[in-house]
Every structure is written in structure tokens, then in C-alpha cells.
C-alpha positions in Angstrom: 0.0 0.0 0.0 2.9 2.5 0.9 4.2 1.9 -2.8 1.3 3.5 -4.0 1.3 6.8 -2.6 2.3 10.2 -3.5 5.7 11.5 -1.9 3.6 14.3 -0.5 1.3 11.5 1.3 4.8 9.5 2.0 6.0 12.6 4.2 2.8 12.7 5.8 2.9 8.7 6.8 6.1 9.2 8.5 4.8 12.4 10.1 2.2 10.0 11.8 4.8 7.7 12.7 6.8 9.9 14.4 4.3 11.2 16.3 2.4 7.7 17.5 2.8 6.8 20.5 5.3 3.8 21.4 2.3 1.4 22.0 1.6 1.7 18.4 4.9 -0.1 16.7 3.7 -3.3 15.2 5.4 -4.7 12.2 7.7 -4.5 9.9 6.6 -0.9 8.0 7.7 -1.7 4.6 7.6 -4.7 2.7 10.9 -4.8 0.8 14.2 -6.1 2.3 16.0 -3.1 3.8 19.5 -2.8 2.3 22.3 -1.5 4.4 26.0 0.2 2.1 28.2 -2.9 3.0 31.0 -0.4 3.4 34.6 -2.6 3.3 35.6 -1.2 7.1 35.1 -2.9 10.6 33.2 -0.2 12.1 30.6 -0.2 8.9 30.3 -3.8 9.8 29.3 -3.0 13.5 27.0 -0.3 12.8 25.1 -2.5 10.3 24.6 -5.5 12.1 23.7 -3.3 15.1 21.3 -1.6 13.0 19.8 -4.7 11.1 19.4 -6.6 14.1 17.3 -3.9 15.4 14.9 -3.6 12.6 14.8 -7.2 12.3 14.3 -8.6 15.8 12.3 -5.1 16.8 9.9 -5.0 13.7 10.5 -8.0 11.7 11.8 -6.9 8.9 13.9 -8.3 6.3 17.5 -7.1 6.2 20.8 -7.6 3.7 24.1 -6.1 3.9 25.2 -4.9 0.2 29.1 -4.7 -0.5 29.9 -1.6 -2.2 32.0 1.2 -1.5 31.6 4.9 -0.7 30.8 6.8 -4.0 29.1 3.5 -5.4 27.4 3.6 -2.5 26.2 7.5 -2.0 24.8 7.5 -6.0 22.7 4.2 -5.1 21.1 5.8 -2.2 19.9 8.4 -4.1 18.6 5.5 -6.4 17.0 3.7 -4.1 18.9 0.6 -4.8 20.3 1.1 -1.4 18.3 2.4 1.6 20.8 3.2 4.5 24.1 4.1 4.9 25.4 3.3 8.4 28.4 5.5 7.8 29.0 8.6 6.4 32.4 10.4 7.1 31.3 13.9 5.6 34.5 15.4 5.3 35.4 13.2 2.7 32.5 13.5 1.1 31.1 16.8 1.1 31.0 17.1 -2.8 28.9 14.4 -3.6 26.5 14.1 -0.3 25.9 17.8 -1.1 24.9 16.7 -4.8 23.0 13.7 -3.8 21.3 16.1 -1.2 20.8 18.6 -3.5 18.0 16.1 -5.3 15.8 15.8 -3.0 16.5 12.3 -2.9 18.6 11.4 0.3 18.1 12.9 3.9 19.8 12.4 7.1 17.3 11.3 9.8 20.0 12.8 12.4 21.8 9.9 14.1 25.2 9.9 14.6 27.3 6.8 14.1 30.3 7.9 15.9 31.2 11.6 17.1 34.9 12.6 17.5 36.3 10.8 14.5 40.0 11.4 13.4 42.1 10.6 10.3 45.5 11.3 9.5 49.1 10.1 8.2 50.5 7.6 11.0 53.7 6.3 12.5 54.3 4.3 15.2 55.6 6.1 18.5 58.9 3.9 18.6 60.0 5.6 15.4 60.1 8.8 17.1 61.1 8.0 20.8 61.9 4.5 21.1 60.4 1.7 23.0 63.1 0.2 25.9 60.7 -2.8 26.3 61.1 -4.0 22.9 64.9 -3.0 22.5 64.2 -0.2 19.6 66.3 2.6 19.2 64.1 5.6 18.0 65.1 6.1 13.9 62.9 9.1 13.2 63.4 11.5 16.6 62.9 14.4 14.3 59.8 12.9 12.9 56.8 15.3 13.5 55.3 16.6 10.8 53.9 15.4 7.6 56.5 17.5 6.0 59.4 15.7 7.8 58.9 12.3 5.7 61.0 13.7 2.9 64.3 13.7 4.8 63.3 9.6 5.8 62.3 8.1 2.5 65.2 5.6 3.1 63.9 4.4 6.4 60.0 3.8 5.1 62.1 2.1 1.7 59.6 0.8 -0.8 60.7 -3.1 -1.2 59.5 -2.5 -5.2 60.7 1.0 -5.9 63.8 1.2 -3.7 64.8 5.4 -4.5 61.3 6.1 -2.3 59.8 5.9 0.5 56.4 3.7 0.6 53.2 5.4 2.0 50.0 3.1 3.2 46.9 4.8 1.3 43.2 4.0 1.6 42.3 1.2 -0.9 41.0 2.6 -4.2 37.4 3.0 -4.2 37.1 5.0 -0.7 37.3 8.7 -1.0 40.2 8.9 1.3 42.2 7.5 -1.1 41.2 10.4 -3.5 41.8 12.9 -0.6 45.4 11.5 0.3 46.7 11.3 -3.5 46.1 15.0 -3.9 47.3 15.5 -0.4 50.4 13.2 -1.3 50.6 15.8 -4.6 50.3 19.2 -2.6 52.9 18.2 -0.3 55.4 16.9 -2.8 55.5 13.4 -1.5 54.7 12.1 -4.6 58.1 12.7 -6.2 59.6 10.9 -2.8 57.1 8.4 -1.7 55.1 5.6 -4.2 51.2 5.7 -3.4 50.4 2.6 -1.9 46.8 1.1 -2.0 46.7 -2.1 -0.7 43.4 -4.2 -1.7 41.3 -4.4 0.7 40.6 -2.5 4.3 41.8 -5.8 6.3 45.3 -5.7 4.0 45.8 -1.6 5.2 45.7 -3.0 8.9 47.6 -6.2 8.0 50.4 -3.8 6.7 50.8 -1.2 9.5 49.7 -4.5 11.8 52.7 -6.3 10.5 55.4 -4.0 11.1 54.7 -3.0 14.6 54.6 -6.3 15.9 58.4 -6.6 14.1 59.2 -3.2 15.3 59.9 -1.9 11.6 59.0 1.5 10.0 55.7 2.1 8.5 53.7 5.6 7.1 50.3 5.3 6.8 46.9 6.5 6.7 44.5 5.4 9.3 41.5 6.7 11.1 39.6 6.5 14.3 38.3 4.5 16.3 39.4 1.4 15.1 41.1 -1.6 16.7 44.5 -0.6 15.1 44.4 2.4 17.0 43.3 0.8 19.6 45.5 -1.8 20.1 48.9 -0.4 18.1 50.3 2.8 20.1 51.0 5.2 16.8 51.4 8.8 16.5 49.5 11.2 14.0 51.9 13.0 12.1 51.4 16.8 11.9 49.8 19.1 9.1 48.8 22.5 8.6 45.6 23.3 11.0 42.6 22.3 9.7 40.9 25.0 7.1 37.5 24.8 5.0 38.0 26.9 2.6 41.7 24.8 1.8 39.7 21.6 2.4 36.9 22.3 -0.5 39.8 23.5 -2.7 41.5 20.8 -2.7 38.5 18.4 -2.1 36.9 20.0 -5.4 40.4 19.9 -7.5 41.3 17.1 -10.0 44.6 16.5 -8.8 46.5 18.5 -5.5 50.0 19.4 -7.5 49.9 23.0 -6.7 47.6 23.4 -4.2 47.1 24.1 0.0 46.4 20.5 1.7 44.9 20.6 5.5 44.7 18.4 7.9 41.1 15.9 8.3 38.5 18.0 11.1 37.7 15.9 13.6 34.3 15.0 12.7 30.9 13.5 13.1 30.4 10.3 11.2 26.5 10.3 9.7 23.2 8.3 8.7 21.9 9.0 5.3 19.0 7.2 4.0 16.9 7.4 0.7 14.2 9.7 1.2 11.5 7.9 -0.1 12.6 4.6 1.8 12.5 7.2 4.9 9.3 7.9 4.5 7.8 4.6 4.2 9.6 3.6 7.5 9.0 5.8 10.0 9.2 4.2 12.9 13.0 2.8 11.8 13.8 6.4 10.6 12.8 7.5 14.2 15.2 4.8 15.5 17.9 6.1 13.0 17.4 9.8 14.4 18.4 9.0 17.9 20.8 6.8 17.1 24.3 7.7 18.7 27.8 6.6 19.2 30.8 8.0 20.9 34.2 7.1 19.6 35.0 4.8 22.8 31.8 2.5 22.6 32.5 2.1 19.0 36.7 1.5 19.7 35.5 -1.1 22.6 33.1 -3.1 19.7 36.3 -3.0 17.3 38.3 -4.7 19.9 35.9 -7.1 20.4 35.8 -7.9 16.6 39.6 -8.5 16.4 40.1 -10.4 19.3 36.5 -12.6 18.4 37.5 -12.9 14.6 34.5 -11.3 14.3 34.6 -9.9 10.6 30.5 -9.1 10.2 30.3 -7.8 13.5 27.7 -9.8 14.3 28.9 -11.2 17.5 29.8 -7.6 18.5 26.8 -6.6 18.1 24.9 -8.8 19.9 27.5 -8.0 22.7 26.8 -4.6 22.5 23.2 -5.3 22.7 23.5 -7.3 25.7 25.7 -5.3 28.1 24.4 -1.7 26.6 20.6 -1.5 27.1 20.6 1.8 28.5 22.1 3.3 25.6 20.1 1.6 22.7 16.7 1.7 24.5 16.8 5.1 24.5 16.6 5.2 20.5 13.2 2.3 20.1 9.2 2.2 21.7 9.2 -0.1 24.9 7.5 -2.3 22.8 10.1 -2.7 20.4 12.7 -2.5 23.2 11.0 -5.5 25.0 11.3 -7.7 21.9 15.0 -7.4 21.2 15.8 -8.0 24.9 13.2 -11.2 24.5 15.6 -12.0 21.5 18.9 -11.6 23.1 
């Protein structure tokens, strides 16, 4: 029946359902399978099988994770070939979430998957000061900055391309590997370091994983919270303050030879959903507007998914479930609430 109406009486449905009272959740409020962005990165994982266990144990509804990655992702949304998007790090994609906004045909119901995010170029700490435990000597003490790696292109050596340095990018199809190539180019690292994209998310950790636990240089970029950052003690190298108006520059420029790079903002990681597929499911849009993170619940799940061999995050999930009621309850009817705890 909801495929049938206008957008205008859409709106107007989820209107209602945001303003019933929680008595009135029932079922499942759309028919079709909801599809989460399969995003390749831990914390995706998490949020989605938080999220689809939710809606499927709270309302019965029909849930599938689909892999894709971010721009993919952010143009099928719009489509409507994917509904929800557990994760989006705005920074990075300001351009195209604006566009996609811009349509008509995306919204953010207002949840927050995780606040206080950070990204940058990484060491580890021995580099710079040493680690007596472990016997290293510190190679890089005059190590700070982003513009320091020059003068240590032989101590990062890239096995394959032995004149430079090797830097860890993003894998290609996330926007942060975009970001970092021009970043790499507005710097000047490219004439000293290659560009590294390893092929998946798990090979980027397996990399900078790697040569910590064999106390041997690495340079790359990572982001927060995550298990690696978590678990590995590494130090954010330094760049020029954060600035907007550099940022768009650069974020809107085909290539970052000649231009200003900044430093990532620490930022608020969103929900975006398709705006029709928001209004037909009110009650799950509701859920998706309360829904909030910090950076140190979500850290605490990615340790659990390491350590559990977790790679869905299904078993964290259900262990966030389980010990975190008073968070999650706050975003779901009692009704609905009851059910999942009847599930758990």
C-alpha cells in the first residue's frame, strides 16, 4: 500500500509515525528487504549489524548487507537501490552528499554513528622516541610533521621502488584515497614516496599490523576508532591546521600538485537514507534519528571484533546489545525494546 502513494502522502505517513505513541509499533513498515551500504571497514560492519538486528528482531523486517564502496554507494542511495548508509564520514564526502542532497533524494534522519572521528598520516611512536621494552632505538626523533617524511624516504624504503619511500593509502574506491593522493601531490610526496593502495581495508591494517609487531617502520593513513588504533600505540603525524576553505579547494580539484592541503577535522560520522525509503519507514527512521555513538563504545566493539574474529560484526553486536541497554533503548518504543531483549 505505501508503494502506491504520492511523496507528499509519503512525508505525511512518516509524520504520523513519528508522532504515535510507542504502544503503536507493530510490524515491519515496509515490505521490501532493507538494504544497508556494505561499506569494506570494521566499524561499517558494526554499525550495520547493530542496526539490522534492530529492525529485524524489533519489527520483523527483512535485512541484507550490500558490498559496495563509498561513491558507489552514496549514487545508489539516491537511487534507491540502497536504503541506508550506516556510515557517512562527511569530510570526505562533502561534494557528492551535497549533490545527492541537492535532489531531493537522500536525507539524514539525524543519528550519529560515531562523534569525534580522526584521520591522519600515522607512525608508530617507537620511530620517534623509542620503546626500551622491545629493545628499539628511535630512527625518526625528528619525525613530526607530515612535512618531515622527505628527509626519511630511506627508512620507510619501498621493497619494489627502492629510491622512495612507501606510504599506506586508503584502498581505491574509498574517497580517502582520493583525498590523500592529492594531499600526497600538494605536499610533494609524490616525487619521494610511491602511493600505496593495498586491496582491501583488512590488507591496510595487516600492513601497519605487520610492522609493529616486528618493530619496523611504516607511514600510513589510518583513522579513528578502530582496533588498530586501539590496540597499536601510533602517532598522527602533523599538518597544517585544519581549514574549509583549503579543504573544498582541494576536495573539489582534480589533482593536489599545486595546491594548500589541510589536515582531516575531527568530525561526526552520519546516517543517510533514501528519502522515499524514509518515509515509508517511519518508525526505523525515528530509530535512525536517535541513534548515537561516541568514539570509545565504538573503539571497545572493534576490539571485540579483532580479538573474536569477528569480521561481520555480528557477534559484537549482539555483545553490544547485551551489556548496553541503557544506551540503545533510548533510541526504540518499549515495545520494540522489549522484543530485542526477549531475543537476546
Amino acid at each position: 500500500m505505501l508503494k502506491n502513494l504520492t511523496a507528499g502522502a509519503l512525508v505525511a505517513v512518516a509524520a504520523l509515525a513519528f508522532s504515535a505513541p510507542p504502544a503503536a509499533a507493530a510490524g515491519c513498515p515496509v515490505k521490501d528487504t532493507i538494504k544497508f551500504s556494505g561499506l569494506d571497514w570494521a566499524s561499517n560492519h558494526f554499525h550495520v549489524a547493530v542496526a539490522s538486528y534492530m529492525v529485524e528482531k524489533g519489527w520483523g523486517c527483512k535485512s541484507e548487507s550490500i558490498p559496495t564502496t563509498t561513491a558507489p554507494s552514496l549514487n545508489a542511495l539516491a537511487k534507491g537501490d540502497l536504503h541506508i548508509s550506516m556510515e557517512i564520514w562527511y569530510a570526505n564526502n562533502r561534494e557528492i552528499w551535497d549533490k545527492m542532497k541537492a535532489t531531493g533524494k537522500v536525507m539524514e534522519p539525524g543519528g550519529v554513528s560515531i562523534t569525534g572521528a580522526v584521520q591522519g598520516f600515522y607512525v608508530p611512536r617507537y620511530l620517534i622516541e623509542g620503546d626500551k621494552k622491545r629493545g628499539i632505538k628511535a630512527a625518526a626523533p625528528g619525525l613530526k610533521s607530515v612535512a618531515d617524511l622527505a628527509k626519511y624516504t630511506k627508512l620507510f624504503e619501498d621493497p619494489e621502488e627502492p629510491s622512495k619511500g612507501r606510504f599506506y593509502n586508503c584502498k581505491i574506491g574509498w574517497n580517502c584515497e582520493r583525498v590523500n593522493t592529492k594531499k600526497m601531490q600538494a605536499y610533494g610526496l609524490d616525487k619521494t614516496f610511491t602511493n600505496f593502495r593495498p586491496g582491501t581495508g583488512e590488507a591496510l591494517a595487516a600492513a601497519i599490523a605487520s610492522a609493529y609487531k616486528r618493530g619496523k617502520a611504516v607511514v600510513a593513513y589510518y583513522w579513528g576508532p578502530t582496533w588498530v588504533l586501539g590496540k597499536y600505540d601510533m602517532v598522527m603525524l602533523k599538518e597544517p591546521e585544519y581549514n574549509e576553505e583549503i579543504w573544498k579547494k582541494l576536495d573539489k580539484a582534480k589533482s593536489g600538485k599545486g595546491m594548500k592541503a589541510t589536515a582531516y577535522p575531527t568530525i561526526k560520522v552520519i546516517i543517510g537514507m533514501n528519502k522515499k525509503f524514509a518515509a515509508a519507514a517511519g518508525p526505523i527512521t525515528q530509530m535512525l534519528s536517535k541513534y548515537h555513538l561516541d568514539g570509545d563504545s565504538v573503539a571497545k566493539a572493534l576490539v571485540f571484533m579483532k580479538e573474536n574474529r569477528d569480521k561481520t560484526g555480528a557477534k559484537a553486536a549482539a555483545d553490544f546489545l547485551k551489556n548496553n541497554q541503557t544506551i540503545w533503548t533510548r533510541w526504540v518504543p518499549a515495545d520494540v525494546a522489549a522484543k530485542i531483549k526477549a531475543s537476546l
